[in-house]
C-alpha positions in Angstrom: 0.0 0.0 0.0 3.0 2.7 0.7 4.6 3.7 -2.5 7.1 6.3 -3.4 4.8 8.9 -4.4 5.9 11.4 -7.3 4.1 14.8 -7.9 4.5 16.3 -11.5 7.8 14.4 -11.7 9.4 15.6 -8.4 10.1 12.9 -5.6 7.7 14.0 -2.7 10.8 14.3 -0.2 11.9 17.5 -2.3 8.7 19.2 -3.2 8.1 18.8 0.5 11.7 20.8 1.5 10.9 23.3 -1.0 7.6 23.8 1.0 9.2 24.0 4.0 11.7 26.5 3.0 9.0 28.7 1.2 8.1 32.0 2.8 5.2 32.6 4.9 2.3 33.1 2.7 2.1 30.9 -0.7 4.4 27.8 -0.7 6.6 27.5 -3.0 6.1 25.2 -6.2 2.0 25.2 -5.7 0.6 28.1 -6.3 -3.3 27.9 -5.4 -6.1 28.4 -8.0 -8.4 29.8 -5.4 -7.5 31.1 -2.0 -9.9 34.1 -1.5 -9.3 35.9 1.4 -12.7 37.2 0.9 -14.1 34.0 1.9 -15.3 34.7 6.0 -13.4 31.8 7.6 -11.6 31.0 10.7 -8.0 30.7 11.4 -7.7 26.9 9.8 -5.0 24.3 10.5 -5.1 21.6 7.6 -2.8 18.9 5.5 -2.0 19.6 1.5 -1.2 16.1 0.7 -0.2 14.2 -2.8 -2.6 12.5 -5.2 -2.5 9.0 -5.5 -1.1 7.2 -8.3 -0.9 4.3 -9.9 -2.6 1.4 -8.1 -3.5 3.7 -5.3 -5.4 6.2 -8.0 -8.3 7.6 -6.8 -8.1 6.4 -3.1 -8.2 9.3 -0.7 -5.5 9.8 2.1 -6.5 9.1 5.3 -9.4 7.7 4.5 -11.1 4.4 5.6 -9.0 0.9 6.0 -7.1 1.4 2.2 -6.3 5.1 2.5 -6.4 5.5 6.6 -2.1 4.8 6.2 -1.2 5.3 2.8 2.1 7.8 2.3 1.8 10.1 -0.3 3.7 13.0 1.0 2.6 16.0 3.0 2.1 18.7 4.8 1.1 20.9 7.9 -0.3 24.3 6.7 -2.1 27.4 8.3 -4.5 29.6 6.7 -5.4 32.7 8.7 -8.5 34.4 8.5 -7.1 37.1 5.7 -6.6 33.8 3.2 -2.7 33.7 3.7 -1.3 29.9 3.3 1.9 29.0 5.6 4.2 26.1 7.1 3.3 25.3 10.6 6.0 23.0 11.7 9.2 25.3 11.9 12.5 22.9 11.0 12.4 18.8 9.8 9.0 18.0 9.2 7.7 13.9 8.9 7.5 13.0 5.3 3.4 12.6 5.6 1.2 14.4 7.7 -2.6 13.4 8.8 -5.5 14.5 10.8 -4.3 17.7 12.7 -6.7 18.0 16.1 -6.0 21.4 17.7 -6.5 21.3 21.7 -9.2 23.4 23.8 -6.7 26.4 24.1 -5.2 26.5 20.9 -1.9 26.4 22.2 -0.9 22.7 20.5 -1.5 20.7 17.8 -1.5 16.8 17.7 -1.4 15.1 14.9 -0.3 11.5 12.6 2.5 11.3 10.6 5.0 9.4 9.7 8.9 10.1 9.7 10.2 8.4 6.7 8.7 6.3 3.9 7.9 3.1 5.0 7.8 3.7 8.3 4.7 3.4 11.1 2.6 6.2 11.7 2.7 7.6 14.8 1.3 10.6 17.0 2.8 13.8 16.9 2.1 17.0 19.3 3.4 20.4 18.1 3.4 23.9 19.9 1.0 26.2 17.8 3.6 28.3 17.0 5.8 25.2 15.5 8.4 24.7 17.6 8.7 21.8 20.0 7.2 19.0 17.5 7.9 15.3 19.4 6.3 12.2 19.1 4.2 10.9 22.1 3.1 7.0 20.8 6.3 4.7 19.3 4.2 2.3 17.5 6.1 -1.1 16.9 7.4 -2.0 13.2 3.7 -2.8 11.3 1.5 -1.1 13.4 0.6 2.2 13.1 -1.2 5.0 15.2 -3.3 7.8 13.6 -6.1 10.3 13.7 -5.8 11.7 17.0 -8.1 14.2 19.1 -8.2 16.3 22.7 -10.2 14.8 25.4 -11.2 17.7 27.7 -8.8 16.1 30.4 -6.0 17.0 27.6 -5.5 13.3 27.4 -5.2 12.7 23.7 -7.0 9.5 21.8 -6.6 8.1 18.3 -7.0 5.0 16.6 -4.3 2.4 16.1 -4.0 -1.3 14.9 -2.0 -2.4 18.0 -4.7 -5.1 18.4 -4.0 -8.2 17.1 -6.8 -9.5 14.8 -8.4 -8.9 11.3 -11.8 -7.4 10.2 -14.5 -10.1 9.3 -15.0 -8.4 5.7 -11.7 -8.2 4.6 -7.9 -9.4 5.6 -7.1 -5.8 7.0 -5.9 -4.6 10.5 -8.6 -4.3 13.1 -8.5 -0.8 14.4 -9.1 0.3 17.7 -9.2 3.6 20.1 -6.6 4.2 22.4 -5.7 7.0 24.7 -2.1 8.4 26.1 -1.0 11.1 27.8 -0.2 14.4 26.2 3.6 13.9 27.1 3.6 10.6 25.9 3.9 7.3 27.6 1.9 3.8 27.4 -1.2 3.8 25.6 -4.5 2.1 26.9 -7.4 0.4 25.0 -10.8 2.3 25.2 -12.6 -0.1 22.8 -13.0 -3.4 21.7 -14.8 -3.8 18.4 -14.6 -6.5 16.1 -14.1 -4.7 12.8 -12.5 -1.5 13.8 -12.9 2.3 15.5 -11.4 5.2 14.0 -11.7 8.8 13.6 -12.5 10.2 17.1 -14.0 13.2 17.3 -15.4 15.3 20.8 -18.8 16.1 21.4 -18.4 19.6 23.1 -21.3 19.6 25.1 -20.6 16.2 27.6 -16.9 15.1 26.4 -18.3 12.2 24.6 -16.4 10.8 22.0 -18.3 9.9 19.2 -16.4 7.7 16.5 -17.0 5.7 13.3 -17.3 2.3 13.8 -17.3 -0.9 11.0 -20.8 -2.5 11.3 -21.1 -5.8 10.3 -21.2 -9.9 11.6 -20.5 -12.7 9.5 -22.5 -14.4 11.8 -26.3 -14.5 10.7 -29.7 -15.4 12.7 -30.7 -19.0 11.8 -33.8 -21.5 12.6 -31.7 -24.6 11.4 -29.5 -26.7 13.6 -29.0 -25.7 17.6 -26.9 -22.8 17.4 -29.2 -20.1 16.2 -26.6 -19.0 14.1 -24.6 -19.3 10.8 -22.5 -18.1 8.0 -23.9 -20.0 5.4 -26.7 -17.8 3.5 -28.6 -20.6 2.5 -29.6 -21.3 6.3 -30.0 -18.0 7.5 -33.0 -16.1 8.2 -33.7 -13.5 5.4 -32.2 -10.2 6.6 -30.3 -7.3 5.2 -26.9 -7.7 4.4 -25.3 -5.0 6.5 -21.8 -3.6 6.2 -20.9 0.0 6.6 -19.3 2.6 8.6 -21.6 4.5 11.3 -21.4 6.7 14.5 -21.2 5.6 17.7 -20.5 7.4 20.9 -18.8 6.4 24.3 -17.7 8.2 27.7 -14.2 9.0 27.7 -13.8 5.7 29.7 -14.8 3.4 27.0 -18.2 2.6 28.6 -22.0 3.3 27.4 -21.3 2.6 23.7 -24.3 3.6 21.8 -25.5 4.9 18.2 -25.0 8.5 18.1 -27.2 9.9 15.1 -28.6 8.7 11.4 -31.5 7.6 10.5 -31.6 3.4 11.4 -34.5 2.7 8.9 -31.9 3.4 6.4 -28.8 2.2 6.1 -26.8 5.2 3.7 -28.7 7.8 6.4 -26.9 6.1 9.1 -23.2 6.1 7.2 -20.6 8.4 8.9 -17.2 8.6 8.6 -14.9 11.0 10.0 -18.1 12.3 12.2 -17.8 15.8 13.8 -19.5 17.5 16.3 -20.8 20.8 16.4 -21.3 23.0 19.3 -25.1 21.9 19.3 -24.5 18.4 18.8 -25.0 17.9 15.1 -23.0 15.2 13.7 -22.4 15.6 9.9 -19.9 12.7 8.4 -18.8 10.8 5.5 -20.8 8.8 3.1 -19.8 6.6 0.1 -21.4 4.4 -2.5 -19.1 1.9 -1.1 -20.2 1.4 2.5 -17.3 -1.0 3.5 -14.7 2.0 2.1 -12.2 -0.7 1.4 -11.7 0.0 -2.1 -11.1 3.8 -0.7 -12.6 5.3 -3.9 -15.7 7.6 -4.3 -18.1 8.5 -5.1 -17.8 10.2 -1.7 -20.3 13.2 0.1 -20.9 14.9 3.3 -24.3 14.6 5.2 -25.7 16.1 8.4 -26.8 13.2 10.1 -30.4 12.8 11.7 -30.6 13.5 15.3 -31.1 10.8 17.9 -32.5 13.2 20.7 -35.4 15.2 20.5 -37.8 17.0 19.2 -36.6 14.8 16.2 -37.2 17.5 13.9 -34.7 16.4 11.1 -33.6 13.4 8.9 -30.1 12.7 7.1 -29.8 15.3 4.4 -26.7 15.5 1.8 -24.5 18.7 2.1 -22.2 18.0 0.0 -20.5 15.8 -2.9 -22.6 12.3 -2.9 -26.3 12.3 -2.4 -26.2 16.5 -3.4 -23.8 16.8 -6.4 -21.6 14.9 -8.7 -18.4 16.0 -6.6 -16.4 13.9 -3.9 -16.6 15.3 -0.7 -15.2 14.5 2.9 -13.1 15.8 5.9 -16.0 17.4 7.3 -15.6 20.0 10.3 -18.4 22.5 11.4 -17.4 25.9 12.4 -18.3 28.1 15.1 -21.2 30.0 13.1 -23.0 26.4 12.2 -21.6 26.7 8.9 -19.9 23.2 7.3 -16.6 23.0 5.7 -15.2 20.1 3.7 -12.7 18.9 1.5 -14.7 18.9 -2.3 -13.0 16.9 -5.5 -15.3 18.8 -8.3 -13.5 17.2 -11.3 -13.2 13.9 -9.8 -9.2 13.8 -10.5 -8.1 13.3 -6.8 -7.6 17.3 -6.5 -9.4 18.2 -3.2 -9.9 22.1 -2.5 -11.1 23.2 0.9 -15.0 24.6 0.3 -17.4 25.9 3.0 -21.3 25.2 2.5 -23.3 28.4 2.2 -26.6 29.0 3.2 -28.0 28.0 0.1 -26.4 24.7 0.9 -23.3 25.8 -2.5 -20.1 25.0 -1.7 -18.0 28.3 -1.9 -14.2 27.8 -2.3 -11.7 28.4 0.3 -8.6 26.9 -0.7 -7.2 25.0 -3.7 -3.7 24.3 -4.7 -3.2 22.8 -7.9 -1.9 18.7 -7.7 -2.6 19.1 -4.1 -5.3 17.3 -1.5 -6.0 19.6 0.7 -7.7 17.2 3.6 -8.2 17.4 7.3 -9.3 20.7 8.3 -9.7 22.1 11.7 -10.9 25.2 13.6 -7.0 26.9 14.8 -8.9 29.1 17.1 -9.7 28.2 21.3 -12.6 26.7 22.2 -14.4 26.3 25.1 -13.4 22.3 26.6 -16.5 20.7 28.0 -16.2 19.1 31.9 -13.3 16.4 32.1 -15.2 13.2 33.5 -12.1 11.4 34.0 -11.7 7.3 33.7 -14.3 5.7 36.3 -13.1 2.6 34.5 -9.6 0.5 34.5 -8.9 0.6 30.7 -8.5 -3.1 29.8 -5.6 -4.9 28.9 -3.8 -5.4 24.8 -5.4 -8.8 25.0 -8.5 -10.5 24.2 -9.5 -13.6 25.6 -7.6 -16.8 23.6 -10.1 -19.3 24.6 -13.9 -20.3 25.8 -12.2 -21.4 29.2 -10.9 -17.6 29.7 -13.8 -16.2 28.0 -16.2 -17.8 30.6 -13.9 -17.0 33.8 -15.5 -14.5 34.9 -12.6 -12.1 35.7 -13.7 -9.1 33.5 -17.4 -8.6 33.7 -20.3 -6.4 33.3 -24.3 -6.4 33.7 -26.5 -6.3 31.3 -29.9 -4.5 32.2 -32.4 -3.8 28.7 -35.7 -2.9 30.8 -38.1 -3.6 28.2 -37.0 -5.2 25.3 -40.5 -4.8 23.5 -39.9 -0.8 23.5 -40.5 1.3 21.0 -39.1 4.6 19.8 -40.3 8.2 20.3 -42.5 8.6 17.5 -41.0 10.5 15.2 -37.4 8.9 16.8 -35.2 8.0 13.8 -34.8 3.8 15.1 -36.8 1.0 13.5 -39.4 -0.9 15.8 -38.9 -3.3 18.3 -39.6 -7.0 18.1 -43.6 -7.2 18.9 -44.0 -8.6 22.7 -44.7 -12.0 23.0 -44.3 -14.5 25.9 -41.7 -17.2 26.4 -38.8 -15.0 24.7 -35.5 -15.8 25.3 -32.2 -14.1 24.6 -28.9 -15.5 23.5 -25.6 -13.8 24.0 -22.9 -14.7 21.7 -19.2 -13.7 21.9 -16.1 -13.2 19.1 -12.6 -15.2 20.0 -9.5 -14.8 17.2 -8.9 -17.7 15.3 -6.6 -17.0 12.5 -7.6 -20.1 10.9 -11.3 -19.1 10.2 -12.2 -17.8 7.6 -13.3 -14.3 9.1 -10.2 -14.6 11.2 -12.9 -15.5 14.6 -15.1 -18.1 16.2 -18.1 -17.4 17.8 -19.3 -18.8 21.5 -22.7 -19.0 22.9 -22.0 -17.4 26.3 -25.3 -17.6 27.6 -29.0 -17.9 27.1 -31.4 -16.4 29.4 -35.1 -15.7 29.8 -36.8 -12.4 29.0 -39.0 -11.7 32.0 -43.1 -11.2 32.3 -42.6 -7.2 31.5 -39.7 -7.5 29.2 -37.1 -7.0 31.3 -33.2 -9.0 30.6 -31.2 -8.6 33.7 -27.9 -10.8 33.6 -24.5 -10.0 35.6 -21.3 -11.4 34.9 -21.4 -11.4 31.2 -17.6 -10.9 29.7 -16.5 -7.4 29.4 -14.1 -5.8 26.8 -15.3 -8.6 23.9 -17.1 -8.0 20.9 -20.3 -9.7 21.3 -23.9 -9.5 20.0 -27.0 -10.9 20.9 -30.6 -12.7 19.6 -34.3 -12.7 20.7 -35.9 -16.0 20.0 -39.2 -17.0 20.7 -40.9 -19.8 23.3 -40.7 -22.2 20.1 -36.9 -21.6 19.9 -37.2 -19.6 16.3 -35.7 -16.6 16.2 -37.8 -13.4 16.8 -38.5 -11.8 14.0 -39.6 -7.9 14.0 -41.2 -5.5 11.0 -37.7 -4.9 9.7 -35.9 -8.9 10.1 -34.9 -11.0 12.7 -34.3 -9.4 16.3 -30.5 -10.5 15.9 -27.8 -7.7 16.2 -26.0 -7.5 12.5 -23.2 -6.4 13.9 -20.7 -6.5 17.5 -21.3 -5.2 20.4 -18.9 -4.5 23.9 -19.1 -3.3 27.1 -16.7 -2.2 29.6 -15.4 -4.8 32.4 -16.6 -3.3 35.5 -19.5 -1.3 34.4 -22.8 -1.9 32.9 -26.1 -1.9 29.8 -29.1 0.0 30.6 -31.4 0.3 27.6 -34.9 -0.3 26.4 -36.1 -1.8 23.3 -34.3 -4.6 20.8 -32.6 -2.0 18.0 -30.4 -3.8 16.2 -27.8 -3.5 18.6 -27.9 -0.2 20.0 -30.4 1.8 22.2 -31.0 5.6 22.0 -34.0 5.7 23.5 -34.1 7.5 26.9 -34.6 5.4 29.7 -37.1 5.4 32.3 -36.4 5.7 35.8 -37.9 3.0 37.4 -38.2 -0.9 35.9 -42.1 -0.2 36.8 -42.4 2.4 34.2 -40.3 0.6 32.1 -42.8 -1.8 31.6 -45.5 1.0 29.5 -44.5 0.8 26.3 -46.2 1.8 22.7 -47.7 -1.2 21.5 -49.2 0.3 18.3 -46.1 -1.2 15.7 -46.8 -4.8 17.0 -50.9 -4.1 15.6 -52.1 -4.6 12.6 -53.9 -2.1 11.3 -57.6 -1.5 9.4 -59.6 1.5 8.3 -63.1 1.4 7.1 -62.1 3.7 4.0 -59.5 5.5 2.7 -59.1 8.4 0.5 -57.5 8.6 -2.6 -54.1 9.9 -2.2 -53.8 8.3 1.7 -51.1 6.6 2.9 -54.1 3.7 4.3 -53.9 2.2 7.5 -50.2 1.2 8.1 -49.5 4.8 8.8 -51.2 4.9 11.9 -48.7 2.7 13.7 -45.3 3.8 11.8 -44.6 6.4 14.7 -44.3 9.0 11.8 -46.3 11.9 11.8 -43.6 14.2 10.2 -43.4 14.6 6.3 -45.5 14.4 3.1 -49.2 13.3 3.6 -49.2 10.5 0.9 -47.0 9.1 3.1 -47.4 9.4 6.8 -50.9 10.2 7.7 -54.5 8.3 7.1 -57.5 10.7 5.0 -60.9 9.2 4.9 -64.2 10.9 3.1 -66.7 11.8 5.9 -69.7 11.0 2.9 -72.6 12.2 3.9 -72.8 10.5 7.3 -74.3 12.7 10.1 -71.8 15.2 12.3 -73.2 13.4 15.1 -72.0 9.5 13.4 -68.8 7.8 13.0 -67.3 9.2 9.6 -64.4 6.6 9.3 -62.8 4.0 11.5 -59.5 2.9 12.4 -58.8 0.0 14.3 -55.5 -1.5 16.0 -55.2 -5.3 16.7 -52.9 -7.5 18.7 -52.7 -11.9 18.7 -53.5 -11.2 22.6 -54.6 -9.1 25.0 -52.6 -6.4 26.8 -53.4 -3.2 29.1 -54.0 0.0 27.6 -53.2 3.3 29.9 -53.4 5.9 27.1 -54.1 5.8 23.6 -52.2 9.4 22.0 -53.7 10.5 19.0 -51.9 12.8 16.1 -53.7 14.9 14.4 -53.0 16.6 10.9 -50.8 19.4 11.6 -53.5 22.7 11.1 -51.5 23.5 7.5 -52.2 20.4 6.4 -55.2 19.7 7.8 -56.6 22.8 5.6 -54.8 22.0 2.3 -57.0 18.6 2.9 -60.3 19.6 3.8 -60.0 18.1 7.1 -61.5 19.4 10.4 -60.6 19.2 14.0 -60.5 15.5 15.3 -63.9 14.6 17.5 -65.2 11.2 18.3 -64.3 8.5 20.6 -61.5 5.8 21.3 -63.4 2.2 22.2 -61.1 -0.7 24.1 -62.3 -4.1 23.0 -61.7 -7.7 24.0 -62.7 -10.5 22.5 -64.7 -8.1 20.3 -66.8 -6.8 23.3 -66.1 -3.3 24.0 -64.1 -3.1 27.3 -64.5 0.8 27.5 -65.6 3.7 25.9 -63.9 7.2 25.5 -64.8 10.8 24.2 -61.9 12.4 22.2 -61.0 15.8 24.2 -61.8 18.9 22.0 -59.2 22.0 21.8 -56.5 19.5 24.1 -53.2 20.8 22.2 -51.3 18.4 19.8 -50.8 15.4 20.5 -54.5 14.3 22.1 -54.2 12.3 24.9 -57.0 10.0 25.7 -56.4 8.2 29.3 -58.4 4.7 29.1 -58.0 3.2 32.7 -55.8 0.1 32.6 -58.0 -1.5 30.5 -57.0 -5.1 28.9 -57.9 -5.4 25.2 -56.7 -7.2 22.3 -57.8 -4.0 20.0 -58.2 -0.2 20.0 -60.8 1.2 17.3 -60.7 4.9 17.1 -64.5 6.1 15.6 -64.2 9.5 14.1 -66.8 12.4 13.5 -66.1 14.8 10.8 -65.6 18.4 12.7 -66.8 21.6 11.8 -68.9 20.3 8.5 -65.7 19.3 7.1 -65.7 16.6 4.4 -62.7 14.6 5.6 -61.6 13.0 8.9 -57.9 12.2 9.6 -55.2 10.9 11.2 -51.1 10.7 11.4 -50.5 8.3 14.2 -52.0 6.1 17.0 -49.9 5.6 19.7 -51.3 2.6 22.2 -49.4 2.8 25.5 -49.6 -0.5 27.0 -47.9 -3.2 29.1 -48.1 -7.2 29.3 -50.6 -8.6 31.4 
């Protein structure tokens, strides 16, 4: 993968002195189409890197398993806010430069390089003035160390292959975070995923660090033989193949691993690498038409992600580059004013100019050197360091367990506490339904060991199966900490659980710190973002209304029918998430329309939440304000009646008493002589009897 790289004839090594000796302002020997110092930008600290060739063409530096190492030759530059382009590092620079991270105050810079061709990449930190450059990690022959970031203790992490063990989808290093002091010394392991973590960044609200992390498990659900498991695609349970990059976050510690924004109903609007952070928490990151990145070519592009808190109010959306334009784009960094800047490729030629996103969502040029990649961006400029947490956790060893027998001994544990797994979402919460709740449902937890002579380079071992209780509720302790692991729902019949969207099997690895703990609700393909209750009672209320199926008497034309009313989306284009029925000519006083929800068995109904058409739309469709009643029914026999509130706010909330019932009908009057009645969502809050 490391070759001598050449620019326009000229070894790298030399174009890279003559750099270095250049005055401040333009370096010598590139001359940049486009640095406007009419462009309103912050001070910037960035790499200008060389273009691939050969082999190599059209991979970017720096990023993803192909291009995360690759030497091409490069550089540390500054631009200042008036659009002059200098050096940083004052004397002998390393021949390639990646992934400059600036601390809280501004006053250093760490960053990967590597000394000399050929050599490992390694952590640098440099004074911001230039001076004092050393390197704090010594990375052994064949392992290298790269994209480094501040922790607000001034602890610095980055990503490294000091980890024995190869990803499942391909014979490359597994990557995984470490963190050392800022003066140097021994690193220690924060994670422990299968596949790999890389490209750490700091969410500046809590000190979070929220990383991209490779998604996938060779190992599939299955209903054939004991194991619940295989790799052969003829056994497995039909599921989407999944393989990609994504965001996760994790304390500073290592613990509370969890997804961190995207869409999870769709896979590209969940893709993020190189994630950053802005001051609000918006995570924008990189996409490609390649999930996996492991050929390293584009098409590439920028997207904000969707948020994972609330009030939910927007999904992935393309800034830049793939999904917007016919560009590359990556590198992504959010500046102080909320503004997005990136690295852009317009022509497609490896040629990467520094662009910001305008309002208008156009990229606006800030930077481009002609045969350069200019890469890696970052604020030069203090900012205000959230609250160091510290490490409540001993960081685990450089080992993973060898065997079963050391697997199973019980030295490095944690609990495991999902309250509910039958939980659902927010509605309007970017994460696909939970299984529906059923009784005698059981959950297996599986485990990853090395084995270099499988074929994914790992074995998997059942570590455990356990009940899920009367409301729910897993609660297991001493399950092993610090190991990629994933888990499976199956049912009293021993067939694995399937939900809306595939089997409730995670599709990809999992870990948890030694010495700490899970506590989640709901089965989400293998993470939980959904806040969690405060007591296991109220836990056990959950929305019930995705498990239903769902009728209507009568739909208008242009409706999106009954399964809207349990798709916990009220948000978006009316054809899509909301139910429109035609009142007729029934009497204001007579149910127009009816929708009903149904569940296999019974279960007990606290509140049923209704959503209304938001007023605009409501208007634009002729329908009127939502009157009638909600009935609870058993067996077919109503159980109880209730009278829809009038002028109650958005949602309506209609409290039904505990009730059992196996289905909710909700009888609607047209209001106000409108012609039309309608609804976006019913949400059924309910528990197991």
């Amino acid at each position: 993968m490391r070759r001598p790289p050449v620019l326009g004839g000229v070894p790298a090594l030399a174009a890279l002195l003559a750099l270095a000796a250049a005055p401040a302002g333009v370096p010598s020997g590139h001359s940049p189409r486009a640095a406007s110092s009419t462009v309103r930008v912050p001070r910037l600290v960035f790499v200008s890197r060389g273009i691939p060739r050969g082999a190599d063409a059209g991979v970017v530096p720096g990023l993803g398993p192909r291009g995360r190492t690759l030497e091409v030759g490069g550089q540390l530059l500054v631009r200042e806010r008036d659009g002059r382009v200098h050096a940083l590092i004052v004397g002998p620079a390393p021949f390639d430069v990646s992934d400059p991270a600036v601390s809280w105050d501004a006053g250093r810079i760490a960053f990967a390089g590597v000394p000399a061709r050929d050599s490992s990449w390694r952590i640098y930190v440099v004074a911001a003035n230039g001076a004092g450059l050393r390197a704090i990690t010594h990375p052994p022959r064949g392992v290298d160390d790269f994209d480094p970031v501040w922790l607000a203790d001034g602890r610095v992490c980055f990503a490294s292959t000091r980890l024995a063990g190869r990803a499942e989808p391909a014979a490359v290093a597994v990557s995984q975070l470490y963190v050392v002091d800022a003066a140097g010394g021994p690193p220690r392991r924060l994670t422990s995923e299968r596949n790999g973590a890389e490209e750490p960044a700091i969410d500046p609200r809590n000190g979070r660090i929220v990383y991209a992390r490779w998604w996938a498990n060779r190992f599939h659900a299955s209903n054939v033989g004991e194991d619940g498991i295989t790799t052969d695609s003829s056994r497995a349970v039909e599921s989407e193949a999944v393989d990609l990059w994504q965001a996760v976050s994790i304390a500073p510690d290592g613990d509370g691993v969890r997804l961190a924004a995207g869409d999870a109903r769709d896979r590209d609007a969940t893709m993020a690498y190189q994630p950053c952070v802005s001051a609000r928490g918006a995570i924008a990151g990189v996409r490609a038409a390649d999930r996996t990145l492991l050929d390293g070519r584009g098409p590439f592009g920028v997207q904000r992600l969707a948020s994972l808190e609330p009030p939910y109010a927007e999904g992935t959306r393309a800034l830049a580059g793939l999904g917007r334009d016919a560009a590359s784009a990556c590198s992504p960094v959010w500046l102080p004013d909320g503004r997005v800047l990136c690295s852009r490729d317009a022509r497609g030629d490896g040629d990467y100019a520094l662009c910001v996103i305008d309002a208008r969502g156009a990229p606006v040029p800030v930077l481009d050197r002609a045969g350069r990649a200019e890469l890696d961006a970052a604020v030069f400029e203090p900012r205000v360091a959230p609250a160091a947490t510290g490490t409540a956790l001993p960081l685990p060893g450089d080992a993973l367990p060898g065997d079963a027998r050391e697997l199973m001994s019980g030295a490095h544990t944690f609990r495991f506490d999902c309250l509910n797994v039958f939980a659902n979402g927010p509605v309007d919460a970017p994460m696909r339904d939970a299984p529906p709740p059923a009784r005698g449902v059981r959950i297996r937890f599986f485990a990853a060991l090395g084995d270099s002579s499988a074929p994914g380079g790992d074995r998997v071992v059942r570590v455990r199966e356990a009940a899920v209780d009367s409301t729910g509720g897993v609660h297991e302790t001493d399950l092993p900490g610090d190991v990629p692991m994933f888990e499976q729902l199956v049912g009293a019949d021993g067939r694995v659980l399937m939900s809306a969207h595939g089997p409730a099997h995670v599709a990809g690895f999992n870990f948890a710190r030694a010495g700490g703990g899970t506590k989640c609700v709901g089965c989400h393909a293998g993470h939980s973002a959904i806040p969690v209750p405060g007591s296991y009672a109220s836990a056990g209320w959950f929305n019930a209304a995705p498990a239903a199926v769902a009728y209507v008497s009568a739909a208008a034309p242009g409706s999106a029918g009954a399964h809207a009313l349990c798709d916990r989306r009220t948000r978006g284009d009316v054809d899509r998430v909301a139910w429109i029925a035609d009142a007729g000519a029934a009497p204001d006083s007579q149910p127009a329309a009816v929708a009903r929800l149904a569940w296999g068995s019974s279960v007990e109904v606290r509140e049923v939440v209704l959503y209304p058409l938001e007023a605009h739309a409501a208007s634009a469709h002729g329908v009127g304000p939502l009157a009638g009643e909600v009935v609870l029914l058993e067996n077919g026999v109503p159980a109880g009646r209730f009278q829809v509130p009038a002028g109650s706010g958005w949602p309506i909330r209609v409290a039904t008493s505990d009730l059992r019932a196996d289905a909710v009908e909700v009888r609607l009057r047209r209001g106000a002589g409108r012609k039309r009645v309608a609804l976006a969502e019913i949400e059924t809050i309910a528990r197991l009897p």
